[in-house]
C-alpha positions, -999 to 999 in steps of 0.1 A, spaced: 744 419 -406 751 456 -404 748 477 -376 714 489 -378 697 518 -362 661 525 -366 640 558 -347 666 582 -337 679 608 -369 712 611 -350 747 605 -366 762 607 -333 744 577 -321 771 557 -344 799 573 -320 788 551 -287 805 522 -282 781 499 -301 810 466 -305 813 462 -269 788 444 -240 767 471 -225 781 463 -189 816 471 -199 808 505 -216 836 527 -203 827 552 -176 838 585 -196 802 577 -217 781 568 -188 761 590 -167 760 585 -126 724 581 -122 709 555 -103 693 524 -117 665 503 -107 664 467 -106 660 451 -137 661 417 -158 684 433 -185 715 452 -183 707 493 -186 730 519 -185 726 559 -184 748 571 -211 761 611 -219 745 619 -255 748 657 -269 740 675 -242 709 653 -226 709 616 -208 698 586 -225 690 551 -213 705 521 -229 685 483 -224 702 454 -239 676 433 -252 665 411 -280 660 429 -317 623 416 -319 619 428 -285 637 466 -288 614 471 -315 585 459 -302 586 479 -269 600 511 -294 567 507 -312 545 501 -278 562 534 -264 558 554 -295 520 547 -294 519 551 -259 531 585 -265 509 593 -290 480 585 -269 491 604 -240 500 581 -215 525 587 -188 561 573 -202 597 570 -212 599 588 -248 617 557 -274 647 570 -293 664 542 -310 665 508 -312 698 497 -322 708 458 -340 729 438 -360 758 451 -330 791 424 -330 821 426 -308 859 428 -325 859 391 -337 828 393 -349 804 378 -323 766 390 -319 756 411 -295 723 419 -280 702 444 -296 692 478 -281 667 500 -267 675 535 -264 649 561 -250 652 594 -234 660 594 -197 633 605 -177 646 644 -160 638 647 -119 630 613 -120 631 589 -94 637 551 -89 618 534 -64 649 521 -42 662 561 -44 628 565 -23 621 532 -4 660 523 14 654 560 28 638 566 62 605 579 45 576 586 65 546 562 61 520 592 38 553 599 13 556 558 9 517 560 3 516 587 -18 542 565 -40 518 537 -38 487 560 -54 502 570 -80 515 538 -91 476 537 -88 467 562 -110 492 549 -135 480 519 -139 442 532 -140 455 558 -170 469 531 -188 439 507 -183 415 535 -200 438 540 -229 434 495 -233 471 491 -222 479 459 -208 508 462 -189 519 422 -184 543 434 -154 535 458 -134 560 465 -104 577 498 -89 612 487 -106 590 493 -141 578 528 -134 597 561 -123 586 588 -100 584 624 -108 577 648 -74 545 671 -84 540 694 -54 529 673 -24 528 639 -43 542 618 -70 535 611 -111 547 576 -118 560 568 -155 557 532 -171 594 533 -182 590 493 -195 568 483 -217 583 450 -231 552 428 -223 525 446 -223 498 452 -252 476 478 -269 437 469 -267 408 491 -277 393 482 -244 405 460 -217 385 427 -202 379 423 -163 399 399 -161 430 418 -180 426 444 -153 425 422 -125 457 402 -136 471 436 -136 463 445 -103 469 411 -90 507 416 -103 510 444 -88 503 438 -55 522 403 -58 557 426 -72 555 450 -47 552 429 -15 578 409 -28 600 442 -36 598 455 -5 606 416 13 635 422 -8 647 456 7 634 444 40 657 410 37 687 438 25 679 457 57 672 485 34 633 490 45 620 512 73 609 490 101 579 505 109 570 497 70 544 468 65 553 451 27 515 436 28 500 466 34 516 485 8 508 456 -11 471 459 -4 470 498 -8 478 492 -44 449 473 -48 424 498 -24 434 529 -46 429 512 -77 392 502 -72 386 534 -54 398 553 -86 383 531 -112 348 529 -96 350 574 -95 361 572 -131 340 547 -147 310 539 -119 273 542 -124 251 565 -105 217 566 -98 196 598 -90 161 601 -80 163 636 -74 182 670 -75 195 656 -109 212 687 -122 232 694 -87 243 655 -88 256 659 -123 276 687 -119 290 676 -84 302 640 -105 324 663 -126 333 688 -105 346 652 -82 368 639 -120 379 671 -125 395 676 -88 408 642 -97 428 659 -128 406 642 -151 381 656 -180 349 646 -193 347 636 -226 306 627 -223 280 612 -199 260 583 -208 225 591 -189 198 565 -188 163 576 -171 139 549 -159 102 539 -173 89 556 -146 106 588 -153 119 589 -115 152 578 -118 186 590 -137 215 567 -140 249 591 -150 281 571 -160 308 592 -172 331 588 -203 367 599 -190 387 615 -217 423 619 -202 438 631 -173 456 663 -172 428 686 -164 444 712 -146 479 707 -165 461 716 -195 441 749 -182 477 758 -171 491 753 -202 466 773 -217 468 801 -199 502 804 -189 523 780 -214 535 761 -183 542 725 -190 536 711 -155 530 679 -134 490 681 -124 488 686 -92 517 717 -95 490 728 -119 462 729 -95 488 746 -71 499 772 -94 462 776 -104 447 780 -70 474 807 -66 467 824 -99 427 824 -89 439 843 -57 462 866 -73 429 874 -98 408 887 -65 434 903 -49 446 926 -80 404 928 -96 410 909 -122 382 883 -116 373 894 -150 399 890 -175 413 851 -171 443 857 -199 453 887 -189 459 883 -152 476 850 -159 498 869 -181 504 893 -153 511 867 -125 534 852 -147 553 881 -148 550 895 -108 548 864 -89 560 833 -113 592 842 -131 602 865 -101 602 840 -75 620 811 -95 647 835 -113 656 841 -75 674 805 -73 708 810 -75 725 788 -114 740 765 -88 708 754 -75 688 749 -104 698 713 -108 676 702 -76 644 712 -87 623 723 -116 608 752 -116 570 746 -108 582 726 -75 606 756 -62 572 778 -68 552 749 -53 577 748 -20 582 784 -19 543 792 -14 547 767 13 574 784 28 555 816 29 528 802 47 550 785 73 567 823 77 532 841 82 522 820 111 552 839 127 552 873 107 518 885 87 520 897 50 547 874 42 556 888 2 566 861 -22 604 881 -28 606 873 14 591 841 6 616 829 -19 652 843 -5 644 826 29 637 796 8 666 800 -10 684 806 20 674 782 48 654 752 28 668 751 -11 705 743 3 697 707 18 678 698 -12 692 668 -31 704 673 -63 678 653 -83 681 663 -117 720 646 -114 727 616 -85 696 611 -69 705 585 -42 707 609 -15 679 609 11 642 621 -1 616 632 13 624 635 48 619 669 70 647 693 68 670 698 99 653 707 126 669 745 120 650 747 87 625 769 89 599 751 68 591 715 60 580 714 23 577 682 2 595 686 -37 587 680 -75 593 694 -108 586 711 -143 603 723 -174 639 734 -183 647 767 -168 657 787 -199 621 782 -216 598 808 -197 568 818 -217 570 860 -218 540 881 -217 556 909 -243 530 385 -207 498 381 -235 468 394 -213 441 366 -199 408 368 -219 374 366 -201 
């Protein structure tokens, strides 16, 4: 059998070393990026200018999970994007080897042992923990089943003061146009199962904090979950004030970062009751009034950061009235200004959105000692006393994250990301069945 390589229109990809194991690959094609645990062998490999991860797997497999991913994506769930799937590979004397899966690596991203073998405080290693939560609730509304869920098969992206996971491994899950209790409840029972038995396993390494508790992470998994999915699905009943009640439920999804598609509202015989259940339509709320606006392609809760500073920036210059135009105008005076002011060398730590994020941080940490703190003073005493210690996460990410800066820093801000730096918009297992 032929090589064969399906998904990816790329030449090049014939150029990678496709006739030798994956774990022998030699190091001039890899890319030093730390990996999570895994049952397969994966590699990060250098590809025309960007990063891409290599899983050796079986061929029905690769294209199974390259199919899973593509729809993923199309629905708009949180994930690796698929590139390839590569088979029919054989060494020099003609042997098989296993097929592969090739997707894009994930940019800012973060494995969970780059995170957990640190000396984290206990809120950062919860905030990991909810939004492995709201993963797996996105996922569960779209009918995804995921078969496996665990921090090794998700990656964490900082957005302002908390995390976006990503399902990066999607091998045994399945697509369903709605999901069963019990589906969801195997799911949530993995989950907490694989994560108290991930963190026994950094604890057994001496790699865990010992102040961190494995079963409690392991029940906070489960806590968030049900706490999210009741807000996001739950049924309300109103006897009065009706209208107020409505609008607060939305207002409540929406702060969540999720939209409204419809409500389903049932009144009682009597006429005295209202029951209100809503029909969630997607998160990305406030990512996509940002993007609207602005063009901004940005984590959600950078979004609602950005946007609550683009709401004050309307009041302060009068331009309550005109929504377009005074996001064009921020984006100009405050946005762009403040981010071009990181030096090239450290644009590699963090995407643009977070430095913004961080920055307004900063200035408020300066004005308790100093009033009118401007966002120009804001971002070169960033850039000078706070950017410096960052890790470098777009590169090697195994440094330490998420700790407070030295005690000479003069702000403690938390980190996360957005898009490349050049692109600036310009104003001019089968699931159990009940």
């Amino acid at each position: 059998m032929p090589l064969k390589i399906t998904g990816a229109v790329s030449p090049e990809l014939l150029d990678l070393p496709w006739s030798i194991p994956l774990e022998t690959w030699p190091e001039d094609t890899l890319a030093a990026l730390p990996r999570g645990i895994s049952r397969h062998v994966v590699r990060f490999v250098r590809f025309s200018g960007r990063v891409l991860a290599v899983k050796e797997t079986v061929g029905p497999m690769a294209q199974r999970e390259f199919t899973m991913l593509k729809e993923l994506g199309k629905m708009g769930a949180p994930c690796v994007v698929p590139f390839a799937v590569v088979d029919g590979r054989v060494d020099a004397v003609g042997e098989p080897l296993p097929a592969a899966l090739v997707t894009e690596h994930l940019q800012f991203s973060l494995p969970y042992r780059a995170l957990f073998s640190q000396a984290l405080r206990d809120d950062t290693m919860d905030r990991l923990i909810d939004a492995l939560a709201v993963l797996l609730v996105r996922l569960h509304l779209l009918g995804f089943y995921w078969g496996d869920v665990s921090l090794s098969n998700a990656l964490f992206r900082r957005d302002a003061e908390a995390f976006s996971a990503y399902l990066v491994d999607a091998e045994t899950g399945d697509i369903h146009a709605h999901l069963t209790e019990g589906q969801r409840r195997y799911d949530i029972d993995l989950a907490r199962t694989n994560i108290i038995g991930e963190m026994f396993d950094l604890q057994a390494a001496e790699e865990l904090d010992d102040s961190v508790d494995p079963l409690l992470l392991g029940d906070r998994i489960e806590e968030r979950y049900k706490e999210l999915w009741a807000m996001l699905t739950g049924k309300e009943t109103f006897t009065d004030n009706v209208r107020y009640h409505l609008a607060e439920r939305v207002k409540a999804l929406n702060e969540l970062g999720f939209d409204v598609a419809e409500l389903d509202m049932t009144q009682t015989e009597d006429g005295r009751e209202l029951s209100i259940r809503p029909k969630v339509v997607d998160a990305g709320h406030h990512s996509r009034r940002l993007l609207r606006l602005t063009g901004l392609d940005v984590q959600e809760n950078q979004a609602r950061r950005l946007l609550n500073d683009l709401d004050e920036f309307r009041v302060v210059t009068a331009r309550e009235d005109d929504e377009v135009l005074a996001a064009h105008e921020w984006l100009d005076r405050n946005f762009e200004p403040t981010v071009r002011a990181v030096p090239r060398d450290f644009r590699r730590k963090l995407e643009p959105a977070q430095v913004y994020h961080e920055v307004l941080d900063h200035r408020w940490f300066l004005a308790k000692k100093k009033p009118n703190v401007t966002m120009p003073e804001a971002a070169a005493s960033y850039v000078k006393n706070v950017l410096p210690a960052r890790p470098d996460e777009e590169a090697v990410l195994g440094q330490e994250i998420g700790a407070l800066p030295d005690a000479e820093s003069e702000a403690p801000t938390e980190t996360r990301a957005i898009r490349a730096w050049q692109s600036f918009p310009r104003t001019t297992k089968p699931a159990p069945k009940d």
